[in-house]
C-alpha positions as CSV (number, residue, x, y, z in Angstrom):
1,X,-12.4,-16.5,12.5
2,X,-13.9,-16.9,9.3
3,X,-16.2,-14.5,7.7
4,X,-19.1,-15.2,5.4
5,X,-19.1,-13.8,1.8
6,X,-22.1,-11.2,2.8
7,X,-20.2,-9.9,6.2
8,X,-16.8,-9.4,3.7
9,X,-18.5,-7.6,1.2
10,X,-20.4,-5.9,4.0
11,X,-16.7,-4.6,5.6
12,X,-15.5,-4.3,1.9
13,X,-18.5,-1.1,1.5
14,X,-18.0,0.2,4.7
15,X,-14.1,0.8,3.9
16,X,-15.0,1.8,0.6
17,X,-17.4,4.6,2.5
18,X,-14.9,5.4,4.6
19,X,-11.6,6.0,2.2
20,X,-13.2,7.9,-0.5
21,X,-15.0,10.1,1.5
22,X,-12.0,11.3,3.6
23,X,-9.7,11.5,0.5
24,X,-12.5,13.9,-0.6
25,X,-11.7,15.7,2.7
26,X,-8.0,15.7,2.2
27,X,-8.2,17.5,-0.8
28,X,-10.6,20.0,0.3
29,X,-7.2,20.2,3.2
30,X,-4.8,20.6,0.6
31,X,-6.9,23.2,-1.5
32,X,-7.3,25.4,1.4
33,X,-3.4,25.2,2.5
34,X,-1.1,22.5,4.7
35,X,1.1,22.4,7.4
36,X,3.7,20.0,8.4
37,X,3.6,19.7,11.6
38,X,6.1,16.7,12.7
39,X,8.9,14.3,11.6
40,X,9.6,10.9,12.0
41,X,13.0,8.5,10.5
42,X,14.1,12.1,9.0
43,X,13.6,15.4,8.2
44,X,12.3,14.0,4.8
45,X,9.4,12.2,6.5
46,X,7.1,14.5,7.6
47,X,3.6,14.5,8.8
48,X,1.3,17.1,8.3
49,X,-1.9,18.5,10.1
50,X,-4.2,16.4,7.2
51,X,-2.5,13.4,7.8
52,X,-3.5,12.9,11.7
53,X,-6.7,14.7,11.5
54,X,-7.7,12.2,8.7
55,X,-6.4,9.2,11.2
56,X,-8.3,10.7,14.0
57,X,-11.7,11.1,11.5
58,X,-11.3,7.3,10.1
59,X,-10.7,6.2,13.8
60,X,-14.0,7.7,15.0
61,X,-16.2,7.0,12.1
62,X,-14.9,2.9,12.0
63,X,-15.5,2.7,15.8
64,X,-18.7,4.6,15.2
65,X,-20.0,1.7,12.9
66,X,-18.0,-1.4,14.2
67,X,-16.8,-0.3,18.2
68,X,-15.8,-4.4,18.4
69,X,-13.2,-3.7,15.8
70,X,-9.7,-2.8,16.4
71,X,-7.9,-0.4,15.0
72,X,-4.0,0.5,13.5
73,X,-3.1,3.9,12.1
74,X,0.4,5.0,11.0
75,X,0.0,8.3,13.4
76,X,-1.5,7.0,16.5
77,X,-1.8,4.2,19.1
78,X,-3.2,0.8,18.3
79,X,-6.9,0.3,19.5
80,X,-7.9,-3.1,21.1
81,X,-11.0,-4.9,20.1
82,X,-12.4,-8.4,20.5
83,X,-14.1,-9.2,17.3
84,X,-10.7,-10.7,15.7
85,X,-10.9,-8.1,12.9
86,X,-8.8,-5.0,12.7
87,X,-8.8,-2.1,10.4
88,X,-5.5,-0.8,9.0
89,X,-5.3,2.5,8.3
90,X,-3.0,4.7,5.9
91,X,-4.4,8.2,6.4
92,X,-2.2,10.2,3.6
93,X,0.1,7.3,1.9
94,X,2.5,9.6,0.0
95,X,2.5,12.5,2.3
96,X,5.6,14.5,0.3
97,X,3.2,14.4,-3.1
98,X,0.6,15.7,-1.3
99,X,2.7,18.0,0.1
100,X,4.1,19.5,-3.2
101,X,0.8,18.6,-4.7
102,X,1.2,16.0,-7.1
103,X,-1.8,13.9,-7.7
104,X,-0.7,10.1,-6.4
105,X,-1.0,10.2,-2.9
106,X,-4.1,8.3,-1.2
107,X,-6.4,7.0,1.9
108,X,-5.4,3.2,2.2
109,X,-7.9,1.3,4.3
110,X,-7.5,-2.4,5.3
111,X,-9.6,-5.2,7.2
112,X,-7.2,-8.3,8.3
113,X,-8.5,-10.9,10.4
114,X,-5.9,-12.4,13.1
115,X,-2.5,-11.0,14.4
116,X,-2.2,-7.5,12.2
117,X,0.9,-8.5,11.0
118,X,1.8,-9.6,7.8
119,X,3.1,-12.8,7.9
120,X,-0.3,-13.8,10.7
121,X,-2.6,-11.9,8.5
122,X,-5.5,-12.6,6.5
123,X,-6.7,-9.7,4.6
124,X,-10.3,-9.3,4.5
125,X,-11.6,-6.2,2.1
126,X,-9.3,-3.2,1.0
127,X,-9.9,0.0,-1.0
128,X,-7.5,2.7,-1.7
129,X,-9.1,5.7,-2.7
130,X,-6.7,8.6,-4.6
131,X,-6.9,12.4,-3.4
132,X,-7.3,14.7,-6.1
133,X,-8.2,12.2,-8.4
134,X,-11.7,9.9,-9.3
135,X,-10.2,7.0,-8.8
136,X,-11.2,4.3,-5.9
137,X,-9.5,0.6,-5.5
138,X,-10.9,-1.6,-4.0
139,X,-11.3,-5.1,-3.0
140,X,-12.8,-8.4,-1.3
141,X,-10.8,-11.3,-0.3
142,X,-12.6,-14.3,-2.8
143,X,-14.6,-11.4,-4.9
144,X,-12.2,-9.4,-7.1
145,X,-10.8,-5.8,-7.4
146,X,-11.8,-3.2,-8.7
147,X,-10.9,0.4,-9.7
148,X,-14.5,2.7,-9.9
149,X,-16.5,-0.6,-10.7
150,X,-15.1,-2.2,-13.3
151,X,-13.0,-5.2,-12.9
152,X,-9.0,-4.9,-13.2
153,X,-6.2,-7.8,-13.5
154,X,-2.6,-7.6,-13.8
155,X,-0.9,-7.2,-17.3
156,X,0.3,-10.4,-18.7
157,X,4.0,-9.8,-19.2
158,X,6.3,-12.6,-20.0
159,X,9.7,-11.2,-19.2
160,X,11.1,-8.7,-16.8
161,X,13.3,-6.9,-19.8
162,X,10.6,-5.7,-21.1
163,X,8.2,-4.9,-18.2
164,X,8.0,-1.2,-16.9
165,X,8.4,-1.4,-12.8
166,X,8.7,0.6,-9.8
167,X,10.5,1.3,-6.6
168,X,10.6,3.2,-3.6
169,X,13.4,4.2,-1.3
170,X,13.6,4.6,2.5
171,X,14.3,8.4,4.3
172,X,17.1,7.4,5.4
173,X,19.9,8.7,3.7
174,X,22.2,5.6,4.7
175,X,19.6,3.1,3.0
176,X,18.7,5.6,0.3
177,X,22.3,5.1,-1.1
178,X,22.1,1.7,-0.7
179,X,19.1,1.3,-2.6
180,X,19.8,3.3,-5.3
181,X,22.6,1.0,-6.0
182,X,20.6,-1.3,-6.3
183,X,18.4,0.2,-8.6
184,X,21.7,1.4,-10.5
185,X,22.3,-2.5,-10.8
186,X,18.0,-3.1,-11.8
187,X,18.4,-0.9,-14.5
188,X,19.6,-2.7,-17.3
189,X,17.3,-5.7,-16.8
190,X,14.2,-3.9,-17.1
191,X,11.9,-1.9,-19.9
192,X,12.7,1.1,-17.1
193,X,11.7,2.0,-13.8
194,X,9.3,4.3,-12.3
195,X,9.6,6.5,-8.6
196,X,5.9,7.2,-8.1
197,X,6.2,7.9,-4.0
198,X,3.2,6.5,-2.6
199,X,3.4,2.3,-2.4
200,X,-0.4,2.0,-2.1
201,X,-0.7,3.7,-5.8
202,X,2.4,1.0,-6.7
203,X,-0.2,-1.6,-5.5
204,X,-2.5,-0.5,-7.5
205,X,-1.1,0.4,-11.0
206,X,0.1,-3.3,-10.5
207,X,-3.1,-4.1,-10.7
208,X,-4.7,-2.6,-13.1
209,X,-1.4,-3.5,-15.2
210,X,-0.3,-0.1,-15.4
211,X,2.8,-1.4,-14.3
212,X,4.1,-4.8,-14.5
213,X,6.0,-5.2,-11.3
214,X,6.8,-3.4,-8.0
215,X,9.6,-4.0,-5.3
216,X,10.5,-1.9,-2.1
217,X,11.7,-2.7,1.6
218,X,11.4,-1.0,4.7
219,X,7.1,-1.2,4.5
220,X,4.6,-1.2,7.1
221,X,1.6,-2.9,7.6
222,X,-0.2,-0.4,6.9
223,X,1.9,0.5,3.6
224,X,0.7,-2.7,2.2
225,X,-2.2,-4.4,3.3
226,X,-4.9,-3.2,1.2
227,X,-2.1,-3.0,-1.9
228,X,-1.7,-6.8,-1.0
229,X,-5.5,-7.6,-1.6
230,X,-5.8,-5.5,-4.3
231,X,-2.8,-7.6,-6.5
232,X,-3.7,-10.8,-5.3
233,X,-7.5,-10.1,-6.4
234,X,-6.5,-9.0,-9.4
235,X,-4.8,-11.8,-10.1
236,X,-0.9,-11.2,-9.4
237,X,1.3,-12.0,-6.4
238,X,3.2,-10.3,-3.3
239,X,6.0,-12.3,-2.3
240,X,9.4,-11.2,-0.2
241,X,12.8,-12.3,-1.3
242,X,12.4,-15.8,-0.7
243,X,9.5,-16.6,-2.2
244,X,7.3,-16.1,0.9
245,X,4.4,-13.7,1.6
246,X,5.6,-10.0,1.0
247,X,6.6,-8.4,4.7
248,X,8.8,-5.7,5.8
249,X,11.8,-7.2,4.4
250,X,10.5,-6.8,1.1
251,X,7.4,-6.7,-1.0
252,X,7.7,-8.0,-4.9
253,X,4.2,-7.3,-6.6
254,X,3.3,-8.8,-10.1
255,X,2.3,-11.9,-12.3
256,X,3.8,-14.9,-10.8
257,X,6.5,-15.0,-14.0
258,X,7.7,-11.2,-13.5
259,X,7.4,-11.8,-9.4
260,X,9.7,-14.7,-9.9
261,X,12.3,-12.7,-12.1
262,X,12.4,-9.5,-10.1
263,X,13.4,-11.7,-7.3
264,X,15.8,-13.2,-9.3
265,X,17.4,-10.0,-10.5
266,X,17.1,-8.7,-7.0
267,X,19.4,-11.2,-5.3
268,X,21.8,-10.6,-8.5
269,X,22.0,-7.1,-7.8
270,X,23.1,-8.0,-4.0
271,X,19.7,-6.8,-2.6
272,X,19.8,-9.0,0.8
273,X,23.2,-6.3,1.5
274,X,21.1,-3.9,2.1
275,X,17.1,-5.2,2.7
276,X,17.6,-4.0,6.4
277,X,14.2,-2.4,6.8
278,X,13.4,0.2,9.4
């Protein structure tokens, strides 16, 4: 399907609505006090009582507004739908932060038209929007991103030794090891490299060219597909090891000259040894 400019920018609101008002709501959760209340991979990745009550809220409200929609939320079941859209939902990306209460953790909402899979999707309108914090990413596939309005674009770096990039590392304590040798390898080819814990905030400091580049395995879709939108609009590009759109082998984020290094340096460091995502 193919969606007019109007009916993107339409969705784009909507999601826009939709994040920043529930990462209002999981602040106003944290504030009062927070539970964790499951586990998934490991003892180290935890869910708390915010996270699915935020999934449940963002289910009802988008079926509210758009019941031909489907629906995908990293806590619950996938919802059917037969208008060939589908929202993707992060309800709490960077649950640990939140948990110890540091500041980048955030509501992720997505709208891909087609098979909700990375390498079938087309990513229609995104927004992250930051709990604690004022600011709200967001973006329309053909119209931009934005953070609170005003229109961002990723830095202009020339060279990955001096660019400042990020990471992220599986729970799994097998992998973990495995990728922090690789990032014990990474090190002396960049500027230096950040752990921020919450890839949708990666996305979007890419974006705004807070950061020059980004790399991590092991993602789900809804890990990365408003990030995705977000870079691209802004100008950079997502790619996975080989050059190909970004899926849960790997995501590479940048400028197309510091994407095309970090992969470089990435199959130097003997990454494909250990890019076995969960």
């Amino acid at each position: 399907m193919e969606l007019t400019k109007e009916e993107r920018e339409e969705i784009s609101r909507l999601a826009e609505d939709i994040a920043s008002g529930l990462a209002q709501l999981a602040w106003e959760k944290r504030l009062s006090g927070i539970t964790v209340t499951d586990t998934k991979s490991s003892a180290a990745d935890i869910v708390t009582e915010a996270d699915t009550l935020i999934e449940t809220l963002a289910r009802e409200r988008i079926s509210a507004a758009r019941p031909q929609d489907a629906f995908l939320g990293e806590e619950g079941e996938e919802s059917s739908g037969y208008s060939g859209l589908t929202w993707i939902v992060d309800p709490i990306d960077g649950t640990v932060n939140y948990l110890y209460g540091i500041g980048t953790c955030a509501v992720s909402v997505a709208v891909v038209s087609g098979v909700p899979q990375p390498s079938l999707w087309t990513v229609e309108a995104a927004c992250i929007a930051y709990i604690g914090d004022s600011q709200v990413y967001r973006a329309v596939r053909g119209g931009g991103a934005y953070c609170n309005g005003h229109r961002i674009h990723v830095s202009d770096a020339e060279d990955l030794a001096s660019s400042l990039v990020a990471t992220g590392f599986s729970y799994e304590a097998d992998k973990r090891a495995a990728q922090g040798a690789v990032v014990a390898q990474m090190l002396p080819r960049v500027r230096d490299i950040r752990r921020i814990g919450a890839a949708s905030t990666d996305f979007c400091s890419v974006a705004s060219g807070l950061l020059d580049g980004y790399w991590e395995s092991g993602l789900k879709p809804w890990d990365m597909a408003a990030g995705i939108l977000i870079v691209t609009e802004a100008g950079g590009v997502v790619e996975n090891l080989e050059g190909n759109p970004a899926d849960q082998s790997l995501v590479v984020a940048g400028n197309p000259q510091i994407v095309q290094e970090l992969r470089g340096a990435l199959k130097d460091s003997g990454f494909t040894a250990v890019a076995d995502a969960d």
